[in-house]
C-alpha positions as MATLAB code, in Angstrom:
seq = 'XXXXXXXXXXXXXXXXXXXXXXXXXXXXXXXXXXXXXXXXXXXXXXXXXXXXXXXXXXXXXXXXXXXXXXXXXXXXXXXXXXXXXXXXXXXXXXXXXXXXXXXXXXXXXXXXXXXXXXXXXXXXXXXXXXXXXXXXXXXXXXXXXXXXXXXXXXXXXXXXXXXXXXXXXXXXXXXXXXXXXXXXXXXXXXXXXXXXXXXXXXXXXXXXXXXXXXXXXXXXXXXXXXXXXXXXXXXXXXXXXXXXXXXXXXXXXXXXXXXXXXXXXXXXXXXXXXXXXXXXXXXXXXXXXXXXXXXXXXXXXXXXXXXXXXXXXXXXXXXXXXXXXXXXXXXXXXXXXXXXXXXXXXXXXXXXXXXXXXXXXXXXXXXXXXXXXXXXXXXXX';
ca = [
     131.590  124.764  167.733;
     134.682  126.806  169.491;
     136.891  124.564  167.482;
     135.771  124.802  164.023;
     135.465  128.934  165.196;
     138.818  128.822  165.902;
     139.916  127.362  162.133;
     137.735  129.673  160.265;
     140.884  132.428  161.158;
     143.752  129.894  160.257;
     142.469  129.208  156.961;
     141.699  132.206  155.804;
     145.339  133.359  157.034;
     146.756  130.400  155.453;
     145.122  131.041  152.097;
     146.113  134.969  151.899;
     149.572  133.616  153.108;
     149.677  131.175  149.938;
     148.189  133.911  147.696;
     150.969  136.157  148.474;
     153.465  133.970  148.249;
     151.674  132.957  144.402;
     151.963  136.076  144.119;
     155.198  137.233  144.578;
     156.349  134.325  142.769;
     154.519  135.082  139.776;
     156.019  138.802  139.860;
     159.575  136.893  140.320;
     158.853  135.041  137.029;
     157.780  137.833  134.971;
     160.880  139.923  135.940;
     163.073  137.258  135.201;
     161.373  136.780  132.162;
     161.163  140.248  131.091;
     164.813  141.034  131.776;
     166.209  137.430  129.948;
     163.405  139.046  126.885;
     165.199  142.197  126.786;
     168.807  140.882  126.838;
     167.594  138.277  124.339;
     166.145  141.047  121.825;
     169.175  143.019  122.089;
     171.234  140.450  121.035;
     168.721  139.761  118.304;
     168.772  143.783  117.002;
     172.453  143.758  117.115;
     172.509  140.652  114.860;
     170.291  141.787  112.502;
     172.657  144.442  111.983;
     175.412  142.605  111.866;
     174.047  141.058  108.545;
     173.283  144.170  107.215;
     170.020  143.631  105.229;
     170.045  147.293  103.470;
     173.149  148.404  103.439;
     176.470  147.258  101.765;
     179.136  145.675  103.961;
     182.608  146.809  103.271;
     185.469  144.735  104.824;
     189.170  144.442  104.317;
     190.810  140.707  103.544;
     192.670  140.854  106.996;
     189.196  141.791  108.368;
     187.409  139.089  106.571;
     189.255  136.499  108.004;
     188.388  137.819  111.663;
     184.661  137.616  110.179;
     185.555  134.085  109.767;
     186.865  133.254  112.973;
     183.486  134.947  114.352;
     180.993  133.310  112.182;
     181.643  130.495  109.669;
     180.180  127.671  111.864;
     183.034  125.353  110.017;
     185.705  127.115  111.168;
     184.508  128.259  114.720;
     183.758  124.598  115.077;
     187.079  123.371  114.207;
     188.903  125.712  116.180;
     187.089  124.914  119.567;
     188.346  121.328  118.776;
     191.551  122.247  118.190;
     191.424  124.467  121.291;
     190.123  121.345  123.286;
     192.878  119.224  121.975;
     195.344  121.208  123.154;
     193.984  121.957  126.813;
     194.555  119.663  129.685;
     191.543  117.746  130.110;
     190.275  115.800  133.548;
     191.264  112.803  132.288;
     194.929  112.975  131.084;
     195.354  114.539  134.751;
     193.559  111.631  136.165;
     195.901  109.239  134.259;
     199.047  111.565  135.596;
     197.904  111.436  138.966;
     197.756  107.831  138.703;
     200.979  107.460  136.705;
     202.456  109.685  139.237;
     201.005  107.156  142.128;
     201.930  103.924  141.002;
     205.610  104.997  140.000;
     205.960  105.899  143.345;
     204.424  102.528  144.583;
     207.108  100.408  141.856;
     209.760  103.002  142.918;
     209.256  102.005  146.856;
     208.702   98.557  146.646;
     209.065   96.776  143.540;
     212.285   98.056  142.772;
     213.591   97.395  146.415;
     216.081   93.915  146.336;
     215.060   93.765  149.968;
     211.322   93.887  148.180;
     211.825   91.662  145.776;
     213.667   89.001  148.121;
     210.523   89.022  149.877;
     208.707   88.517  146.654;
     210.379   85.654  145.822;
     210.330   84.159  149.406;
     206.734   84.317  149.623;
     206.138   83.670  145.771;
     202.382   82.327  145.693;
     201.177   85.539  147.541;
     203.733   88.628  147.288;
     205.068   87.861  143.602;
     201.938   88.349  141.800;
     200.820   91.682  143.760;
     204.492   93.336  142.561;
     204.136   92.289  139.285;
     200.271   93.843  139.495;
     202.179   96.692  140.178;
     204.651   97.022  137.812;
     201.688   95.559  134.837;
     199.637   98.689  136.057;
     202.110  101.023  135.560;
     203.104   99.820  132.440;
     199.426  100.258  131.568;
     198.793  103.746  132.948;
     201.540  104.897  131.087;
     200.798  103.556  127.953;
     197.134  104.520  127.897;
     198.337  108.126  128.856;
     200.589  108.035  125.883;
     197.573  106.846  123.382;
     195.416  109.811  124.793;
     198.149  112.141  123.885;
     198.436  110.350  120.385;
     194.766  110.871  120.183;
     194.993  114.634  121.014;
     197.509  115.295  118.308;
     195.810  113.693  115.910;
     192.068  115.603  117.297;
     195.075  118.783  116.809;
     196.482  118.082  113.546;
     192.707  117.740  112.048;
     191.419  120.696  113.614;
     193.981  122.706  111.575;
     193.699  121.011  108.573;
     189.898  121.825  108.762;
     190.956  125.406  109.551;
     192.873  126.033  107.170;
     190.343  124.013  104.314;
     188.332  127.267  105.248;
     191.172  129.930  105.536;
     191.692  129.005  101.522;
     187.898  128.610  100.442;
     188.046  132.339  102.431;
     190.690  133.724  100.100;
     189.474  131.724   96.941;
     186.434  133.499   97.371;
     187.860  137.067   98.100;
     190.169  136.541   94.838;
     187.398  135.209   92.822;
     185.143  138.368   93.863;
     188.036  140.454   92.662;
     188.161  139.223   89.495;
     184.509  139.682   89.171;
     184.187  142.819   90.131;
     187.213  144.150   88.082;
     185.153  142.791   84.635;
     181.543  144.509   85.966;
     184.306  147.825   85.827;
     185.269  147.164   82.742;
     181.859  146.581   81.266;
     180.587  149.561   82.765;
     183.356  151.932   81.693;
     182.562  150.204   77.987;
     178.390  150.975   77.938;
     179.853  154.773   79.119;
     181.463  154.995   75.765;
     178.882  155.804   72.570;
     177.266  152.682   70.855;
     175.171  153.752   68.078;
     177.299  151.681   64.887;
     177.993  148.267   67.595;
     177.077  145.543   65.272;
     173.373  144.024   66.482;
     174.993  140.412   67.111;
     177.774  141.980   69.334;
     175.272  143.630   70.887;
     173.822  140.486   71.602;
     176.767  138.919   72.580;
     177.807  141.744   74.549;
     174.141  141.622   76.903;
     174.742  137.553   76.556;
     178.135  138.559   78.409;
     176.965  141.202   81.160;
     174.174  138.562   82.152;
     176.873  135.555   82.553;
     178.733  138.186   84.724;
     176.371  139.152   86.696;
     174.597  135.926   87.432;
     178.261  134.597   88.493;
     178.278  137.924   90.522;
     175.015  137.058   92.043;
     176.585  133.022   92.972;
     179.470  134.547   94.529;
     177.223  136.570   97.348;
     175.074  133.536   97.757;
     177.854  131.510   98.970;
     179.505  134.789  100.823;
     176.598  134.941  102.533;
     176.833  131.044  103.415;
     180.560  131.450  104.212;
     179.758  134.296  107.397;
     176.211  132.440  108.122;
     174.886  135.964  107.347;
     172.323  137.271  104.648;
     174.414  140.615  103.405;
     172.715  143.138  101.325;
     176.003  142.813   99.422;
     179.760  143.240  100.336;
     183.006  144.662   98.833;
     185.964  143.484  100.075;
     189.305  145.650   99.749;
     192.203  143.584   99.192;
     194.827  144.448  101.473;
     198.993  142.928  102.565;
     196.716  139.585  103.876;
     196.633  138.635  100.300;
     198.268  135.118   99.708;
     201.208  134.788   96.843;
     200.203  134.694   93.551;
     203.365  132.683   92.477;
     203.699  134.700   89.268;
     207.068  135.557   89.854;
     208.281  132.067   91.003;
     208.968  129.310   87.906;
     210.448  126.471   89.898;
     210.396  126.317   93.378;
     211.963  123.456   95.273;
     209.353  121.179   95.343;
     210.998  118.101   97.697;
     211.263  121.168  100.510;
     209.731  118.306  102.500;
     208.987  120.861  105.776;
     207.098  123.197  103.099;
     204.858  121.205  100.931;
     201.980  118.844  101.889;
     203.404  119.027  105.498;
     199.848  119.080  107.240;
     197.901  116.528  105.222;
     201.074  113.801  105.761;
     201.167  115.149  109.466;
     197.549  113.884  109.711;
     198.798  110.719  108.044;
     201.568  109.760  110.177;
     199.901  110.825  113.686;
     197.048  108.429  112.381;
     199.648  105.656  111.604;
     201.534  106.396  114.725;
     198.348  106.045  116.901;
     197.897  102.768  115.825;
     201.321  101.604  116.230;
     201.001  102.404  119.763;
     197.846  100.923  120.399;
     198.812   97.545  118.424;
     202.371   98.125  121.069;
     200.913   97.415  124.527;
     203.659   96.187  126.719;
     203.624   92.262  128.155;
     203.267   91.755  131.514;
     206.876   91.098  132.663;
     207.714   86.921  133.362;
     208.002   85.844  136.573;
     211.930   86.311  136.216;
     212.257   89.840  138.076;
     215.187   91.797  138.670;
     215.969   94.927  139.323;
     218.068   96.503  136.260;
     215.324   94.270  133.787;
     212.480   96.025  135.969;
     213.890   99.354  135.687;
     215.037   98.944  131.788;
     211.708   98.221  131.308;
     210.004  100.904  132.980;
     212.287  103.328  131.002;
     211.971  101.954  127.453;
     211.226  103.689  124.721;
     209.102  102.109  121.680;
     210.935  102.536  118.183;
     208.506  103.449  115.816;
     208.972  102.243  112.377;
     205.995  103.387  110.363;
     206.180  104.146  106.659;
     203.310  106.098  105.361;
     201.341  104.619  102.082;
     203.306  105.118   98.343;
     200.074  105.663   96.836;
     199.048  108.469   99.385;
     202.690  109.784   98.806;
     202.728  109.892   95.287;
     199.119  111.102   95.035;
     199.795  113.688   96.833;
     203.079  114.626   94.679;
     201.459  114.369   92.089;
     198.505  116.368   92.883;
     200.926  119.536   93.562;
     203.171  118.706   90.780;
     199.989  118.915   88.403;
     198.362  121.824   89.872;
     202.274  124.152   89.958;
     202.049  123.308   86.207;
     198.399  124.690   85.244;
     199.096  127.403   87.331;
     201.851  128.499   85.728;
     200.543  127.961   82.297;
     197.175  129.748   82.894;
     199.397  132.477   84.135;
     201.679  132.400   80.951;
     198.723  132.420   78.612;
     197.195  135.739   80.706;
     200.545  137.657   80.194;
     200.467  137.193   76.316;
     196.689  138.264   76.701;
     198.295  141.126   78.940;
     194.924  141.824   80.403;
     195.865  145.441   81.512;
     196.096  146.822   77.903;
     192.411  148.175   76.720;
     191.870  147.993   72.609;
     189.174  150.121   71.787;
     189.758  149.838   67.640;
     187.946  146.703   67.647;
     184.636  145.923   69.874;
     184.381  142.161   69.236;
     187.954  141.567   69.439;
     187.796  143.139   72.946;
     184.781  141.130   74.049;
     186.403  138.002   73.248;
     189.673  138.492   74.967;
     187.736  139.823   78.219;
     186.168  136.686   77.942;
     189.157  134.697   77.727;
     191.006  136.929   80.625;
     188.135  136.074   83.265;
     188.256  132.565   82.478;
     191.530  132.658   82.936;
     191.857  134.386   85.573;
     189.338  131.700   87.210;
     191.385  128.890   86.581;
     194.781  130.375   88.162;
     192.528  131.379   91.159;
     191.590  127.741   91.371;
     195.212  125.944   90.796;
     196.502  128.638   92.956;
     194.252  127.675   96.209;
     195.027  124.334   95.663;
     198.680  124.825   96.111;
     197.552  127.365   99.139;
     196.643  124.683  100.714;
     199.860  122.495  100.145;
     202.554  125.550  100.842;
     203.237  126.004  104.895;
     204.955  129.315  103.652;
     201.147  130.683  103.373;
     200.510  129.828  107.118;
     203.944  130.535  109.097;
     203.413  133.502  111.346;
];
């Protein structure tokens, strides 16, 4: 009986011990929980305010594209892979640290006559470990070589991804211009009196506003899709980060090789490049060995000859040749329009060439981002 009296106290010390510890764990928990809740939340009030549900967003083009680089998911993507491309990475060190080893390894012993006499007395055994040698370096350096030409390429994508949305960004800022420069005109045009408008231009006129408007109500959609962000609405003030217009230029030198399509055939060549390389794996060395052949080898340089496709080529040529010319010629129709003079003598008359004007104005915007993309004067800091 003294024994089991003598556990009674244990227990009941253990159990309080265990319900304290529950305890204190539980309050542990809930602090941690209600701390991570409120940082959490916070985050959550300041995005919801970010997006502006109520309130009109007003941003400059410079600060538009900084919106970008904070929230298109496209962009931010293809920026941390360009950013990864170009950082040193755990394995390209590895391979340098083992480049780095087994040059020193050739450089003490295989390239040694007094090595290589040695070698050749004792063929069967010594022979095929220095050629090991010089086979593994040989490999190590050309696999560090194809993870570089791998990196630029992972590079060279990333910016032509980035820049894909850098010119949907501007098409879209120069398309909401144009938009919002007609919904001024229409609305300075219903301040004037209308009793004696015609019924049918009337018509035509509400036909009109509702086209507007609806296109109006598109663009906002797909701002809103660009910055991942439902906006009550947003007006953007153009500012100096406007790209060029080209209404001023009528014949530019087009075979400037370094200026146009310099990024797409960039992304063409490292491509063809990478697989040159990889199809250019370097023999193991014959059984033949001397020194100057050894150390040639080690120090050779593979010529490259890689010619990129004439289709691509002239595709491409073609594709800015074509879009420089509607460009231009939407451009030259719009001055003959000259959309800055307002005729007030004749209602319809002034519908129809407002109608004309935006259209126009449309097209150039699209012709004109297409050679955006093409022109590395756009993008050169």
């Amino acid at each position: 009986m003294r024994i089991v009296f003598m556990r009674i106290p244990m227990l009941i010390i253990s159990a309080a011990a265990s319900s304290l510890f529950l305890s204190c764990a539980q309050q542990e928990v809930t602090d941690c929980l209600g701390n991570h809740a409120q940082h959490e939340g916070l985050r959550y009030a300041d995005e919801v305010a970010a997006q502006s549900p109520f309130e009109t967003v007003e941003v400059s083009w410079s600060g538009a594209l900084q919106l970008m680089e904070e929230r298109n998911l496209a962009y931010r993507k293809a920026m941390n892979s360009y950013l990864a491309a170009n950082q040193e990475t755990p394995m390209v060190s590895q391979i340098r640290s083992q480049l780095k080893t087994s040059v020193k390894v050739s450089l003490n012993d295989v390239l040694k006559p007094q090595s290589l006499a040695k070698s050749f007395q004792d063929p069967i055994t010594a022979l095929p470990k220095q050629l090991g040698s010089i086979s593994a370096l040989k490999d190590i350096s050309h696999e560090m070589e194809q993870t570089v030409w791998s990196k630029e390429g992972d590079s060279v994508e990333a910016k032509l991804l980035m820049r894909k949305e850098q010119v949907k960004l501007y098409t879209l800022l120069c398309k909401g211009e144009v938009i919002d420069r007609e919904i001024k005109r229409i609305d300075a045009e219903a301040s004037e009196p209308s009793d004696q408008i015609d019924p049918k231009l009337k018509v035509a006129q509400e036909k009109w506003v509702a086209s507007v408007m609806k296109d109006r109500d598109d663009w906002i959609g797909e701002v809103r899709d660009f910055f991942n962000a439902e906006y009550y609405d947003v007006i953007f003030r153009k500012d100096a980060s406007a790209k060029p217009s080209y209404r001023s230029v009528s014949a530019p030198d087009l075979t400037e090789w370094q200026r146009w399509c310099f990024l797409s055939r960039s992304q063409s060549l490292v491509k063809a490049l990478k697989e040159n390389h990889k199809k250019s794996k370097p023999a193991v060395p014959g059984t033949r060995v001397m020194k100057e052949k050894v150390a040639e080898m080690l120090n050779q340089r593979a010529e490259y000859a890689v010619t990129l496709s004439t289709d691509k080529v002239r595709g491409e040529v073609r594709t800015l040749i074509s879009n420089w010319r509607e460009m231009k010629s939407t451009q030259a129709e719009l001055s003959l329009l000259d959309p800055g003079k307002v005729s007030s003598d004749d209602p319809k008359r002034d519908l129809v060439k407002a109608q004309k004007v935006y259209k126009l104005r449309h097209q150039e915007i699209n012709h004109t981002s297409v050679v955006w993309m093409m022109d590395e004067d756009c993008w050169r800091d």
